[in-house]
LUMDO-475654 format. One record per residue: residue in one letter; x, y, z of N, C-alpha, C in turn. Coordinates in steps of 0.001 Angstrom, whole numbers, plus 500000, padded with zeros to 6 digits. Layout:
N
AXYZXYZXYZ;...
This chain:
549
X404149249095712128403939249102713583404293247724714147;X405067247839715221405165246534715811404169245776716771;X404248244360717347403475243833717702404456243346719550;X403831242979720207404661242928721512405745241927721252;X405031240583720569406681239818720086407489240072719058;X407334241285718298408742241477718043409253242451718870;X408823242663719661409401244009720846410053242712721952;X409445241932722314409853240945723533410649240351723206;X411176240206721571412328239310720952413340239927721163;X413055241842720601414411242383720844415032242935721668;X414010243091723164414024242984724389415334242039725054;X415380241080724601416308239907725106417647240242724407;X417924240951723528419261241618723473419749242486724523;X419190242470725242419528243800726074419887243330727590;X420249241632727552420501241040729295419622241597730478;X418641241525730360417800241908731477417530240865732485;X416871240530733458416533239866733825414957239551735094;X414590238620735104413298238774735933413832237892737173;X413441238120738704413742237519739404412307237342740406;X411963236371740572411162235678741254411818235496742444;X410513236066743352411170236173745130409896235645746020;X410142235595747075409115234962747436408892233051747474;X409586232924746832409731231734746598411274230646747169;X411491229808747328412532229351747623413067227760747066;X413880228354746486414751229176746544414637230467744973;X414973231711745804414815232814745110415209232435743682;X414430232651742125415023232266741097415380233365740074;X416663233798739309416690234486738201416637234281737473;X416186234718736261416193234594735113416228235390733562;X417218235375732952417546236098731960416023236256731218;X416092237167730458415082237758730041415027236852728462;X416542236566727900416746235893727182416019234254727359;X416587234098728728416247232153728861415105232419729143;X414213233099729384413019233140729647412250233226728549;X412215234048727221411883233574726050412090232214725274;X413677231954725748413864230568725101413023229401725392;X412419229604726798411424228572727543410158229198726944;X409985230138726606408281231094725886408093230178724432;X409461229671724113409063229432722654408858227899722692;X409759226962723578409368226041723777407551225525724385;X407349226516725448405979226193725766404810227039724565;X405687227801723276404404228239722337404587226985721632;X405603226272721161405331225263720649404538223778721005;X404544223840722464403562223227722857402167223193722868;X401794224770723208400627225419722632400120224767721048;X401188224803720452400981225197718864400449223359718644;X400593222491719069400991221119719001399528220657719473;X398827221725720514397691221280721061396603222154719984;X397031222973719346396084223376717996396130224859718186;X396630225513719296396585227174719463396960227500718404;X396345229065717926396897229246716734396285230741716925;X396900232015715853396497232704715241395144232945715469;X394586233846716742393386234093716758392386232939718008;X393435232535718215393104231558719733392467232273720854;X392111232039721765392004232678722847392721232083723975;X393591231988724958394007231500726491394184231717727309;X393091231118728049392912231272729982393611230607730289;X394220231645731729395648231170732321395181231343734234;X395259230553734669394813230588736305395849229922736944;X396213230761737729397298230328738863398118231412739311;X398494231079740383399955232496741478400978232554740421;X401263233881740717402842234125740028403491233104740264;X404169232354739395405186231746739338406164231925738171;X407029231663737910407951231543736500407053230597735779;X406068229438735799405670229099734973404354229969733947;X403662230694735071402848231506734513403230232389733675;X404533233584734204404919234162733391405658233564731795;X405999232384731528406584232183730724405256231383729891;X404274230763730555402973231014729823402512231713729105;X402407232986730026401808234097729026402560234547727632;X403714234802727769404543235080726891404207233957725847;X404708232700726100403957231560725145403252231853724522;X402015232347725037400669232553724331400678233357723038;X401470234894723258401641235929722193402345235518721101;X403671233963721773404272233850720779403670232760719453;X402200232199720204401747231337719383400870232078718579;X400671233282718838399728233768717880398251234298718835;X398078234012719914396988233831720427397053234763721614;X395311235047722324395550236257722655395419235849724342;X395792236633725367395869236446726938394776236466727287;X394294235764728286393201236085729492393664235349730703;X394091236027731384394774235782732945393231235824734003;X393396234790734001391795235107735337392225235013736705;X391696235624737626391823236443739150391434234561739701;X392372235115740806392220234137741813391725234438742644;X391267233885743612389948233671744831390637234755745862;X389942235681746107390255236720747466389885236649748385;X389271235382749004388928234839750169388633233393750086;X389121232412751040388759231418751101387134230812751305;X386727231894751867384622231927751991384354231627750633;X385234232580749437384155233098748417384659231585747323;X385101230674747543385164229488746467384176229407745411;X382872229405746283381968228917745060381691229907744105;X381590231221744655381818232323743382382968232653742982;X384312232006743412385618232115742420384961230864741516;X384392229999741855384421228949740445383321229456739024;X382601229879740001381206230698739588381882231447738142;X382526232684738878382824233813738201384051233066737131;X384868232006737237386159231698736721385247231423735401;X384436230206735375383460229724734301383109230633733634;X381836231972734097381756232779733372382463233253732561;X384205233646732761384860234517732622385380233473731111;X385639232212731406385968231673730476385436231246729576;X384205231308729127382882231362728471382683232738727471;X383063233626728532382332234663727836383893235257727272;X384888234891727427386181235214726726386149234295725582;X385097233580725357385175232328724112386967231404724316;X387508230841725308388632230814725547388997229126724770;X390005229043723835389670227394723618391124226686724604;X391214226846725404392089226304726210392259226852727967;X391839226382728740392304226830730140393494226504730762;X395135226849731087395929226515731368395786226909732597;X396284225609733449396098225955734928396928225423736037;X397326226116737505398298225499738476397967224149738986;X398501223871739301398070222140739610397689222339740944;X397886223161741346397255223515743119395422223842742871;X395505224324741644394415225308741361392811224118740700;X393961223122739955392727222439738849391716221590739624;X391960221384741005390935220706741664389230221404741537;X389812222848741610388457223726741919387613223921740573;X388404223631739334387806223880738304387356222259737260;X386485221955737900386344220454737039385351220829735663;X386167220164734442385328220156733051383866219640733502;X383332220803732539381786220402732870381792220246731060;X380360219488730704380072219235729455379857221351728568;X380855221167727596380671222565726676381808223293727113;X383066222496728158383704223256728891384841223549727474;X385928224148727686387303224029726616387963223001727278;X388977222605726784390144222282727293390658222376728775;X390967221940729668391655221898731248393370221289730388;X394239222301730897395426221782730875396397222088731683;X397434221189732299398534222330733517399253223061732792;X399567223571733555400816224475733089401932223523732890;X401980222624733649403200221724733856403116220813732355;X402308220551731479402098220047730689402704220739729833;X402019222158729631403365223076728285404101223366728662;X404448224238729696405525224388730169407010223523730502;X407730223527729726408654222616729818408833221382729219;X407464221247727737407257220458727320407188219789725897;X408195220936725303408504221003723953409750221597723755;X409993221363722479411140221845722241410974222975721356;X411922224097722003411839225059721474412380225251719629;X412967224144718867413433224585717882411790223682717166;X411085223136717686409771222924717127408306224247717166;X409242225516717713408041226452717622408047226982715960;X407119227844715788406643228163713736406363229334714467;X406729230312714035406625231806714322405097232271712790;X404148232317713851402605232623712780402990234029712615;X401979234458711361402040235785711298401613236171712359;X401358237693713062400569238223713685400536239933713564;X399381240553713404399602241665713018399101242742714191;X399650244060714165399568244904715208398009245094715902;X396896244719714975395506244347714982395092243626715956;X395622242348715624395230241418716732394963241736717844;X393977240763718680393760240958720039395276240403720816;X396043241584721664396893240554722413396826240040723892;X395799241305723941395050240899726248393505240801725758;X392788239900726377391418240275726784391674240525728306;X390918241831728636391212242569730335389904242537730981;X389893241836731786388533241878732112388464242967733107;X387279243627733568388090245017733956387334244176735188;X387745245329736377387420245126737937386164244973738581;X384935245220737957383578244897738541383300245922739529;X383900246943739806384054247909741401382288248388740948;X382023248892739621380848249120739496379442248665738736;X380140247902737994379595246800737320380108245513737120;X378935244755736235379655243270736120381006243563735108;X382185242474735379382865242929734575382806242576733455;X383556243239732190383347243387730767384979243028729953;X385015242318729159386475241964728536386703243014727612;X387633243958727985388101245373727734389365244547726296;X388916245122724733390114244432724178390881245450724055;X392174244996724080393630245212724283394062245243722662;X394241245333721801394864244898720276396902245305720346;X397702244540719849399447244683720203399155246316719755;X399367246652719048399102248116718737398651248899719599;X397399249174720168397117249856722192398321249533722738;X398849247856722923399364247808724390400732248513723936;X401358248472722548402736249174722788402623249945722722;X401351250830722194401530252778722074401452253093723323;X401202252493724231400977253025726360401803252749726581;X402619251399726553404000251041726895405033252379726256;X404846252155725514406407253409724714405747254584725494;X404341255113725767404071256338726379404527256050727788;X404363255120728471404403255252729835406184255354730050;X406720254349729241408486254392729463408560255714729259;X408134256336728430409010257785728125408322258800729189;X407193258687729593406536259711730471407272259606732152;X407791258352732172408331257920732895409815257606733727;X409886257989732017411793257959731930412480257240732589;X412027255547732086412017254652731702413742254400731228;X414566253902732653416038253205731364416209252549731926;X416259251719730803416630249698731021418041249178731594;X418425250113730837419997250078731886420317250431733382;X419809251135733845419761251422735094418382250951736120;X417674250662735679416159250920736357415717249628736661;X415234249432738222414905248062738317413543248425739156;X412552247704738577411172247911739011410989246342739931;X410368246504741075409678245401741894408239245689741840;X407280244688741749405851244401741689405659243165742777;X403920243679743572403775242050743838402179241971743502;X401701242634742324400745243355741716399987241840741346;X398920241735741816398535240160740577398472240534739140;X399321239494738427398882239442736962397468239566736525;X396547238760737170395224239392736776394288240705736278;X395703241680736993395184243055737134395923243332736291;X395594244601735448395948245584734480397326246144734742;X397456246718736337398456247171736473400022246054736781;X399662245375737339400583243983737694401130243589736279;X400411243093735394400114242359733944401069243354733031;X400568244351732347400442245191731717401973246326732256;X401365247069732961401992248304733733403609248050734400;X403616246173734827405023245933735505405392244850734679;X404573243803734854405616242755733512405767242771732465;X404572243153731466404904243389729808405886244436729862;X405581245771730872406585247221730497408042246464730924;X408499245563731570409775245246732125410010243991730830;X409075243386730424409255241926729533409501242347728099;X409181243877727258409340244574726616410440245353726409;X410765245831727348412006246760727527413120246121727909;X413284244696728066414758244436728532414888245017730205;X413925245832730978414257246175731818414012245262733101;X414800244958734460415578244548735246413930244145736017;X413214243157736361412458243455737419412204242004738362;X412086242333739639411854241773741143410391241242741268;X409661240224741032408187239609740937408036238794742295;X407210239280743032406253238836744140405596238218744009;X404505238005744880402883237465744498402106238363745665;X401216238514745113400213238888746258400039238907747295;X399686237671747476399807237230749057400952237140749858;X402041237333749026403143237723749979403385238754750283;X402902239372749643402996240846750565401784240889751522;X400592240683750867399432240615752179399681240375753319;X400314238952753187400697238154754606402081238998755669;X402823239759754605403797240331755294404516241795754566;X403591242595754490403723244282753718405375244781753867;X406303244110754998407645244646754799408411244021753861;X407779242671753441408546241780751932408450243012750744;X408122243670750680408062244714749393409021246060749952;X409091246385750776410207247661751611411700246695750974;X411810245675751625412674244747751889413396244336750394;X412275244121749450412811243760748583413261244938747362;X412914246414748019413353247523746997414896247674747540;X414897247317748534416501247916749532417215246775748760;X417081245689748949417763244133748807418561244488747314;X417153245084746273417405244998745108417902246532744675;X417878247266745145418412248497744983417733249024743796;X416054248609743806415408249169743397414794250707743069;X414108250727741499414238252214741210412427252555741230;X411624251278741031410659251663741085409693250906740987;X408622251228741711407104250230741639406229250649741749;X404823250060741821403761250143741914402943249635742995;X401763250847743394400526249739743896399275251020744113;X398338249899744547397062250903744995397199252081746590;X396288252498746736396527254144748130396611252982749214;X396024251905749486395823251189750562397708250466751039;X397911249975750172399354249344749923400194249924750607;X400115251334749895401592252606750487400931252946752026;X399834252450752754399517252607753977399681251680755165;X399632249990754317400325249375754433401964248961754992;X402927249913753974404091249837753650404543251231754649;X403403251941754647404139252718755982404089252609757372;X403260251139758162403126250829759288404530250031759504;X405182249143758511406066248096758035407091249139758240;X407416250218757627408684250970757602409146251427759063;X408007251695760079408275252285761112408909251191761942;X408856249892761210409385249012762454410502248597762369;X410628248848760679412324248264760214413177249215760391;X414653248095760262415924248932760441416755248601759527;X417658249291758884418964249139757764418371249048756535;X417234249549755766417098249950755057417692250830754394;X417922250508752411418849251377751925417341251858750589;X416815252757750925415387253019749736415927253880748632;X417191254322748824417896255918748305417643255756747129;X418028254727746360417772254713744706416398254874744135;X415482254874744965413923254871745000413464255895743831;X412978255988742829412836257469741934411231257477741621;X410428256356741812408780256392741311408411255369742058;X407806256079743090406575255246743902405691255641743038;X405103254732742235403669254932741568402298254524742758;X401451255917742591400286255273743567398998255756742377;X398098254587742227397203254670741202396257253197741181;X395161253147740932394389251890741049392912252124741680;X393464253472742719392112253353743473392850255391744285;X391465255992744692391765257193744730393109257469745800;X393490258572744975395424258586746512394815259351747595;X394666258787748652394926259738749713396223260683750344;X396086261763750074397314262926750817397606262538751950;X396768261873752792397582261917754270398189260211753642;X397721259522752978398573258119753426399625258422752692;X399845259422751662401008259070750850402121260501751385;X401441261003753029401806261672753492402703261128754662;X402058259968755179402614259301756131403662258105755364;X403601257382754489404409256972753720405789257642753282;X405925258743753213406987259791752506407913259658754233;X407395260248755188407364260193756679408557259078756780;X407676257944756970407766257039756971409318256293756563;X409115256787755313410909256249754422411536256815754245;X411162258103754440412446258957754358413576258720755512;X413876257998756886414471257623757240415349256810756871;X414804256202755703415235254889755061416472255554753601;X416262256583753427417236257193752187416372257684751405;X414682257511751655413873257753749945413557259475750309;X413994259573748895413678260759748731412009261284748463;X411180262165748982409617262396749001409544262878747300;X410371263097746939409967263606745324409889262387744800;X410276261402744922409751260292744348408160259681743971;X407427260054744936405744259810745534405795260314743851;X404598259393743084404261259528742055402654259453741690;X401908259586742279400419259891742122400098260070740967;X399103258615740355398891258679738634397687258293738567;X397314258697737105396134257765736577395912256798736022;X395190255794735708395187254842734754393981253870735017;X394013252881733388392659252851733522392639251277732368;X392102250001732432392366249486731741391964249579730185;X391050250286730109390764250674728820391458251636728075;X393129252376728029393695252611727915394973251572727741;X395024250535728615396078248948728432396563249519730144;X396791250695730458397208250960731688397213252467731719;X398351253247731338398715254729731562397763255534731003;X397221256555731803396651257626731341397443258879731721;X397479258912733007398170260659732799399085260200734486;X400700260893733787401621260701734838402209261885735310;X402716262046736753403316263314736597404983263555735872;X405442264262736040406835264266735952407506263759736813;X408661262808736670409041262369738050409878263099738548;X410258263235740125410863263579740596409974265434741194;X408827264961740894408159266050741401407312266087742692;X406474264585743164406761264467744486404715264415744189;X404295264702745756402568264659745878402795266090745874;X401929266419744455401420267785744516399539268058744818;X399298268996745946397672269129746053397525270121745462;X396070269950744838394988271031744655393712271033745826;X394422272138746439392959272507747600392176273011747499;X391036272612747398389675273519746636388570273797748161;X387873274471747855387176274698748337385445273567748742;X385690272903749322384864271460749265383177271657748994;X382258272589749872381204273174749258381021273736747672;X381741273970747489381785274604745905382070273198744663;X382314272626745103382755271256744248381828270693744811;X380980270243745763380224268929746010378975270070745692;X378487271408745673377364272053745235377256272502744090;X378590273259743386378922274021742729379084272974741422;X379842272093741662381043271099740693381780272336740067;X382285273123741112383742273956740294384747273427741379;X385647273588741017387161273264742172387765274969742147;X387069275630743123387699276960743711388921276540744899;X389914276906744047391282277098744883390991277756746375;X391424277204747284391254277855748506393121278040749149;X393289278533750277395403278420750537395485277294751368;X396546276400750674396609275461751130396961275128752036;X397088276180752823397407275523754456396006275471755147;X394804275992754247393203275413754870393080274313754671;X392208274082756286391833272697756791390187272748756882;X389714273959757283388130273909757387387751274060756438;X386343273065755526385765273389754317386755273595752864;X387633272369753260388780271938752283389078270776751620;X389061270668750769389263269366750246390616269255749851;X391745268150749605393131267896749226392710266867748122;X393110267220747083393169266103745697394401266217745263;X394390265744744993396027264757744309395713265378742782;X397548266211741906397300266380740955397986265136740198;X397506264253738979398026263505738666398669263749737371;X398971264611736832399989264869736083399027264670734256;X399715264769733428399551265089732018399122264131731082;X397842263728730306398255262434729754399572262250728684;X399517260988728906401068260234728710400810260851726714;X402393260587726591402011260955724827401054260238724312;X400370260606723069399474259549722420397944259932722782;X398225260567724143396684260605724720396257261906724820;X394896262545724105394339263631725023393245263541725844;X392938264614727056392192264530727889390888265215727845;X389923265354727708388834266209728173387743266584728767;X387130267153729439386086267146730854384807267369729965;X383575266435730301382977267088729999381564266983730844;X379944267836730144379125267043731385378314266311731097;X378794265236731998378093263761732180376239263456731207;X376053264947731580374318264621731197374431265538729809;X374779266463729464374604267330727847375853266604726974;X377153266273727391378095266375726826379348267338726436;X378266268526727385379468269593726612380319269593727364;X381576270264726759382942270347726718383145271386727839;X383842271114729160383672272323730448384914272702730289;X384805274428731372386558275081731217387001274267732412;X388376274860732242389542274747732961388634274622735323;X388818274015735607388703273800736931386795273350737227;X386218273083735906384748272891736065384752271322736010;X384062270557736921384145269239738255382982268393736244;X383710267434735749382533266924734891383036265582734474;X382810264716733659383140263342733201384608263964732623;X385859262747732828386984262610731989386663261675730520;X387158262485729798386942261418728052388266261905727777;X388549260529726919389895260276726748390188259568724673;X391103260266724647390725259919722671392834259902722686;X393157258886721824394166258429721220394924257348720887;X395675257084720775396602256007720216396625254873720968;X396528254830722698396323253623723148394787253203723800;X393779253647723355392634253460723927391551252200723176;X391224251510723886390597250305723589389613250417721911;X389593249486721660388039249689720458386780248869720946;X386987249002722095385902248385722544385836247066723977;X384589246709724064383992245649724752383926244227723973;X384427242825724285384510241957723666383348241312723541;X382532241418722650380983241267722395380308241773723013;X380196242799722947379069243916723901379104244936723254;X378537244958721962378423246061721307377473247632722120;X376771246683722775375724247894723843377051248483724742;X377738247999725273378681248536725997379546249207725250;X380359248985724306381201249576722982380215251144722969;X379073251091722329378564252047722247378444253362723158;X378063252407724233377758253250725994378790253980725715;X380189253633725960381282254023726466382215255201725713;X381653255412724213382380256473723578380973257497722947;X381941258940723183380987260121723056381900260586721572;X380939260299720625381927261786719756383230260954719109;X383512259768719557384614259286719315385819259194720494;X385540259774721516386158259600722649385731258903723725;X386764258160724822385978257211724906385797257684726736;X384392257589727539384131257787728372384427257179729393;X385179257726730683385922256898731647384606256446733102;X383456257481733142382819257202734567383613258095735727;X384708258500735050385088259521736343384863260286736599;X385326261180737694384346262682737824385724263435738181;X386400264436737391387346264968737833387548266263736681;X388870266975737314388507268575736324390118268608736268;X390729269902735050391779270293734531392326271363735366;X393615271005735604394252272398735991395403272584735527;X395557273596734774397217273957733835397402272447732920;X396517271675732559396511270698731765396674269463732515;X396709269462733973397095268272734231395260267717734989;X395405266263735260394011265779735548394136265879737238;X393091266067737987392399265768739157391266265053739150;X391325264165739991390194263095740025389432263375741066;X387956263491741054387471263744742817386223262531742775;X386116261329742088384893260961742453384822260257741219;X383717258625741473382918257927740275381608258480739994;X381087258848738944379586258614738782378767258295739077;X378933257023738857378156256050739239377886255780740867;X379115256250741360379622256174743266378643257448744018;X378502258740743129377982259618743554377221259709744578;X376813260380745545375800260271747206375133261895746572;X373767261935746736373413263578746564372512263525747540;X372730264313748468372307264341749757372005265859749920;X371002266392750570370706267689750618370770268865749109;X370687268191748361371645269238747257373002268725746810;X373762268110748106375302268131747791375380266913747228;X376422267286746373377260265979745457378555264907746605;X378241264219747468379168263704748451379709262629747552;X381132263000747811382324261842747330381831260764748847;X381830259146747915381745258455749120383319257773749801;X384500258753748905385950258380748815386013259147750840;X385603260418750384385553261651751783384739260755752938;X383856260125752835383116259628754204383896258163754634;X384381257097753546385122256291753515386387256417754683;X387125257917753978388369257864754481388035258486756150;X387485259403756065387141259947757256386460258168758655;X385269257973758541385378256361758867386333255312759651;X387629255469758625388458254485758249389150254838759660;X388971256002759743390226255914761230389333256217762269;X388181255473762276387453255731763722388280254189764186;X388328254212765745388579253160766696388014251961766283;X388342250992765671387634249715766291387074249305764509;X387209250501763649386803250166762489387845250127761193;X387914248380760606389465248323759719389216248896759008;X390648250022758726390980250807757884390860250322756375;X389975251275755529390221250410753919389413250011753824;X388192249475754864387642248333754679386068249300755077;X385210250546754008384324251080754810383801251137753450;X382360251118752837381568251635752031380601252810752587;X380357253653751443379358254703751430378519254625750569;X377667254658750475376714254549749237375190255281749673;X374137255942748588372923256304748983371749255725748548;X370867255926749394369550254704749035368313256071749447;X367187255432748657366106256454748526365921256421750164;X365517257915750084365254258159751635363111258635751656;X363426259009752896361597259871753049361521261039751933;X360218261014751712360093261702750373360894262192749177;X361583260626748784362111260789747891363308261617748251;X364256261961749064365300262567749153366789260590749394;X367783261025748960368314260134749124369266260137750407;X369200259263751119370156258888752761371463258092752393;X372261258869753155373648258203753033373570256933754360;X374583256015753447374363254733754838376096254486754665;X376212254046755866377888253302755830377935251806756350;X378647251481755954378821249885756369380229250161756444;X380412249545757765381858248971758071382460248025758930;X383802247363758262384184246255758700384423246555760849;X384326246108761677384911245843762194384860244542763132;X386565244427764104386623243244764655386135243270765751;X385995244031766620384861244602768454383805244614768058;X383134243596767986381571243101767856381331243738769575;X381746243377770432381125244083771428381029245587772017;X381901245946771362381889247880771388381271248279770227;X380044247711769568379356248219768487378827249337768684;X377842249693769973377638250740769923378279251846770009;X379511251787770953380506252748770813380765252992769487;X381389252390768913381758252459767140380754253037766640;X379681252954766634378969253146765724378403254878766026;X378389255037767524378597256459767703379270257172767259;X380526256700767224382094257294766795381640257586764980;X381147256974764660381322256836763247380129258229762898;X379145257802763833377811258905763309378707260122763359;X379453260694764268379715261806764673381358262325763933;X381778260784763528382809261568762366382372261735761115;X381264260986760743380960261505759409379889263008759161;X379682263397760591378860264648760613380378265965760388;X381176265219760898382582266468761198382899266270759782;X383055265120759240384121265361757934382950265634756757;X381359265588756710380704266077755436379380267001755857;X379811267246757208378280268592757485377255267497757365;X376832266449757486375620265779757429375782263871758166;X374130264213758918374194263034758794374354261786758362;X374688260504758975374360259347758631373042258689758716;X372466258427757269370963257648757464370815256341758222;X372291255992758065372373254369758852373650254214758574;X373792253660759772375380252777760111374857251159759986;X375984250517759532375899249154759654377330248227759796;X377542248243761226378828247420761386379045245653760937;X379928245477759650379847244089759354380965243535759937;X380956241868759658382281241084760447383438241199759176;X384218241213759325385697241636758688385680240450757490;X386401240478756563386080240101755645384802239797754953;X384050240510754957382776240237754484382390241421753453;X383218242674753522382433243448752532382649243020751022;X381714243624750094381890242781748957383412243668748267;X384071242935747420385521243351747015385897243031745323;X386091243724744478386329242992743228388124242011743339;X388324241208742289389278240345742348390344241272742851;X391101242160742275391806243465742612391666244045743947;X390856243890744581391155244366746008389862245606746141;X389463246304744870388716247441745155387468247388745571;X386845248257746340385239247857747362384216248034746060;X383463247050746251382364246951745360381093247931746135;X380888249157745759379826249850746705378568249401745973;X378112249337744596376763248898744233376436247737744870;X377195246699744861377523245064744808376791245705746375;X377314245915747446377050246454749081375836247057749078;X375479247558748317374058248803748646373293247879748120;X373159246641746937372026245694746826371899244823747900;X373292244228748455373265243242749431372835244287750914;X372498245223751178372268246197752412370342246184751860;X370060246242750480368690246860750196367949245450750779;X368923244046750390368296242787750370368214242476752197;X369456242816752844368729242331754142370160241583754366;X371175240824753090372172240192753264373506240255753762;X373664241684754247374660241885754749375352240945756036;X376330240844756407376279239659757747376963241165759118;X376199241048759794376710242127760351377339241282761761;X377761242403762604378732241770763389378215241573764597;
């Protein structure tokens, strides 16, 4: 079995290249010279004592130095930990907070870091190592690297996963997981290096950015376009812009992004999207209407709607769980919404119903390597075909665990399969997702997705879209009350809003709201990744701490 560097070695036979945008001046780079600089900065690594079984934290924006960091790292023997950068300028003291933790509890013996970045992180006594990037990077010579053993075993990511429902946990990765998902996702994907050019502006931090767009492109020899984050934040048509520019075949992002990218499309002109073949949407649940208005949206532009690729994935897998076929487009399953939030069955209803309907996204088959199965959350057993219960997942790329958390290791696998927290059911073999566990609202009897009160919310007047939690808190005699919190910027039309909101969440779930709570915009709580922290919100709502508007 191979290990990612001998896959990333023979990768560079194949003239690929990575191009860094966003930056100026725009830079390319052979996939080849980009290893040749991987081996020079592992030998730098190697010089400072990394070795075989190392651990290295890496903090800083996409740049070519980061990426040729990381690569470094695998080639010294030693395993990744990319830590998240600050998602608000408020939250500093818990980016330093959480950075420490993260590097502590990854046992990390080296922190490599941007020189923009090392101000915020000063050595404290017990700390590792502080080093720039600018220090290895570019700072050895590559015919001084020693190629260590390393075997398919090894750890090659520690992933720290997203926190959306808990604290987060370092999900291990071993080269063996990450290439059995990689070879599944290229082929589920149909995946050619020769033709296929993927753009990301995904943070490396994240599973899907990391994993899903640069290792699958840094692996395969295949062609890819690297952003940063915040450049698309700051300006959502830099990613339209840069699939046309590049005559791009395919990318990624979360449901919010492609909603994003369809306000941006309506304004541009001379767009060429035609080569477009996999909009991947996955990270966080797809909404039908955004990836409805998105399709809308670009198809002016040349993209074809069979492209829309609605998937699963999960970092405890390395990334891919279940994809559709491409070129098959957003397929729904319309169920009957009482019967799933009372029932937990998904009764087919005709899909041109709108009353007492729900639209879920089918996400297609797991990828080779992987099987899928439903089961329930509280007995374990194994449910049929369209019965609403936990997804467990057993094969070739799935984690062995939590990186010292044997209590968690344990938690997380039933039987030998390993338990996702999702709540979703089978149809003709492929997965539907309707809901977290842990996210659950049971209100009257009913099982309320807080995805359904969220989205519904999201397009009242005056309240930012994306930006809404649902969550339930003990109510009068012990029955539990749904509450919403949401962002908005009209602090002085609160009460209006907040009317608006009581009376759309009575239309879109048959029930009241126990409480509204309008906060000031950037303030709800958010994991590094972008996704709403609803526990993190319902303690800070129980405590009194919310900052409202």
């Amino acid at each position: 079995m191979t290990t990612l560097c001998s896959r990333i070695e023979r990768a560079t036979e194949r003239g690929g290249s990575i191009t860094f945008v966003g930056s100026d001046p725009v830079q390319r780079v052979t996939w080849a010279q980009l290893h040749e600089e991987a081996r020079a900065a592992a030998a730098a690594l190697q010089a400072r004592g990394i070795t075989s079984g190392s651990h290295v934290a890496l903090l800083g924006p996409t740049t070519r130095s980061l990426v040729t960091a990381i690569q470094a790292t695998w080639l010294a023997g030693a395993t990744v930990v990319v830590l998240p950068l600050p998602m608000r300028l408020g939250s500093l003291d818990e980016f330093v907070l959480q950075t420490r933790l993260r590097i502590h509890g990854a046992d990390a013996d080296i922190v490599l870091v941007d020189g923009d970045l090392a101000a915020f992180i000063e050595p404290l006594p017990g700390d590792p190592p502080l080093v720039l990037l600018s220090d290895v990077v570019g700072a050895a010579d590559p015919a001084d690297y020693k190629r260590p053993d390393i075997s398919p075993d090894d750890l090659a990511i520690l992933q720290f996963t997203s926190g959306s429902t808990a604290d987060p946990k370092g999900v291990m990765l071993p080269h063996r997981v990450v290439v059995a998902n990689l070879d599944a996702v290229a082929e589920a994907a149909e995946l050619d290096p020769a033709d296929d050019v993927l753009v990301s502006w995904l943070p490396l931090y994240h599973d899907m950015g990391l994993v899903g767009c640069l290792i699958l492109t840094m692996f395969s020899g295949t062609d890819l376009v690297l952003g940063a984050p915040q450049d698309f934040m700051a300006a959502p048509a830099r990613w339209m812009e840069w699939m046309s520019e590049y005559k791009a075949t395919a990318t990624a992002g979360p449901n919010f992004s492609y909603a994003l990218a369809a306000r941006a499309l309506r304004r541009l002109d001379g767009l060429d999207l035609s080569r477009w073949r996999v909009a991947l949407n996955g990270a966080e649940p797809v909404d039908p209407d955004t990836m409805d208005a998105f399709c809308e949206a670009a198809e002016r532009h040349g993209f074809d709607r069979r492209a829309a690729f609605p998937a699963f994935g999960m970092a405890e897998v390395a990334i891919g769980g279940a994809f559709p076929k491409p070129g098959s487009g957003v397929r729904m399953d319309v169920v009957d919404k009482v019967a799933l939030e009372s029932e937990r069955y998904a009764a087919p209803v005709d899909p041109s119903a709108t009353e007492g309907a729900r639209r879920l996204a089918r996400l297609g088959r797991p990828v080779p390597g992987l099987d899928f199965r439903i089961c329930d959350p509280a007995t374990g057993e194994e449910l049929r075909e369209r019965e609403v219960g936990e997804l467990e997942i057993r094969g070739t790329s799935v984690t062995p665990g939590y990186y010292k958390r044997p209590d968690a290791t344990d938690a997380a696998f039933h039987d030998g399969w390993l338990r996702t927290g999702d709540l979703g059911y089978l149809v003709d073999g492929e997965l539907v997702v309707c809901g977290r566990i842990k996210d659950m609202i049971i209100v009257g009897g009913r099982n309320v997705f807080p995805e359904d009160v969220e989205r519904a919310v999201g397009g009242v007047d005056g309240v930012r879209t994306g930006n809404v939690i649902a969550f339930g808190v003990d109510g009068r005699k012990g029955r539990e009350a749904l509450v919403v919190v949401a962002e908005t910027k009209q602090p002085d039309g609160a009460d209006v809003i907040r009317d608006a909101v009581a009376s759309r969440v009575r239309d879109a779930i048959g029930l009241p709201a126990g409480d509204i709570v309008l906060v000031a915009p950037g303030t709800l709580p958010k994991t590094s990744s972008g996704k709403l922290q609803r526990s993190l919100c319902r303690e800070r709502y129980l405590e009194n701490a919310l900052r409202t508007a």
